[in-house]
C-alpha positions in Angstrom: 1.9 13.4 7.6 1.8 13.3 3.7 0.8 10.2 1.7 1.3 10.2 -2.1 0.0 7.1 -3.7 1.7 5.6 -7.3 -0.7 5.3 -10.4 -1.3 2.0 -9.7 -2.9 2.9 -6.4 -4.9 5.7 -7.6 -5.9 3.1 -10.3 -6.8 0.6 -8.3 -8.4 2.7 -5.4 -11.1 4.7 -8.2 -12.0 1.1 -9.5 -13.2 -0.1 -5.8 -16.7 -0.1 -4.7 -18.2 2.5 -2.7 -18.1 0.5 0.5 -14.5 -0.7 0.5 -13.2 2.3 -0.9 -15.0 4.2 2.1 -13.3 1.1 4.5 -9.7 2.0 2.4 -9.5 5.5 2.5 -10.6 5.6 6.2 -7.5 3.0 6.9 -4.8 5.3 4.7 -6.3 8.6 7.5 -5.1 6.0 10.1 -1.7 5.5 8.3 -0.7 9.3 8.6 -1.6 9.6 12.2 0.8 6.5 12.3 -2.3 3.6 13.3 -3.4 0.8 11.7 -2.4 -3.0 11.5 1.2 -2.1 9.8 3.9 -4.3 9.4 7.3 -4.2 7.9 8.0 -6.6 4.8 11.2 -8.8 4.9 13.5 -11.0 2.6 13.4 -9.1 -0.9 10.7 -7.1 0.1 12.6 -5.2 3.0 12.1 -1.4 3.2 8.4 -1.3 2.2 5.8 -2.0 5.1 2.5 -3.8 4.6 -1.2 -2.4 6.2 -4.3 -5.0 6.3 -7.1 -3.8 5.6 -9.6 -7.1 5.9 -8.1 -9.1 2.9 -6.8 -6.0 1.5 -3.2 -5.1 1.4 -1.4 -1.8 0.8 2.2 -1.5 0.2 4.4 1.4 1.2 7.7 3.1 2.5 8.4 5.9 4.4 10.4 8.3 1.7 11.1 10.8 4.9 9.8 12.0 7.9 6.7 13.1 7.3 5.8 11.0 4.2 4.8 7.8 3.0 4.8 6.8 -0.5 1.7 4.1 -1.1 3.5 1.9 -3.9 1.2 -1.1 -4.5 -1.8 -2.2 -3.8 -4.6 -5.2 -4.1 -6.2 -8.1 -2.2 -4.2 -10.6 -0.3 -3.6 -13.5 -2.2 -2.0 -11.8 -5.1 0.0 -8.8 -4.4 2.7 -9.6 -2.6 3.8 -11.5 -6.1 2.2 -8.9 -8.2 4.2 -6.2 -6.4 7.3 -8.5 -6.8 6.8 -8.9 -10.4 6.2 -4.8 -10.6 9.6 -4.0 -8.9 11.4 -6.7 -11.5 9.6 -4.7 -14.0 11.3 -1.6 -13.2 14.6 -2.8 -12.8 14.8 -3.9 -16.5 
């Protein structure tokens, strides 16, 4: 499996700590052999999937086959809206 991550993500993942980036990128080697705590989103968020990591959240979609598309990411209690406001962002 391929994962390709959106600036944001690449962004956000190089500003992390050592430790929880270590904890992050260990998760996303998970996510391409298809493990992890992964759940799809529903209501407006439906075709992107969520994976936990502690009170960490990544956002993504499968764009094929063999390859997810990390889209968003950030701690829990903000980034389900912060992703929301994101994809309004790009519709305009």
């Amino acid at each position: 499996m391929k994962i390709s991550a959106s600036d944001q993500v690449a962004t956000w993942l190089t500003a992390l700590p050592p430790q929880t980036k270590k904890r992050v990128r260990t998760a996303l080697r998970s996510l391409a052999r298809g493990r992890g705590d992964i759940k799809g989103l529903q209501g407006d968020l439906e075709g992107f999937s969520r994976m936990r990591i502690g009170g960490i959240r990544v956002l993504f979609r499968q764009t094929s086959a063999r390859e997810f598309r990390l889209e968003y990411a950030n701690t829990r209690d903000v980034v389900y809206e912060m992703f929301r406001q994101f994809l309004a962002a790009q519709d305009d």
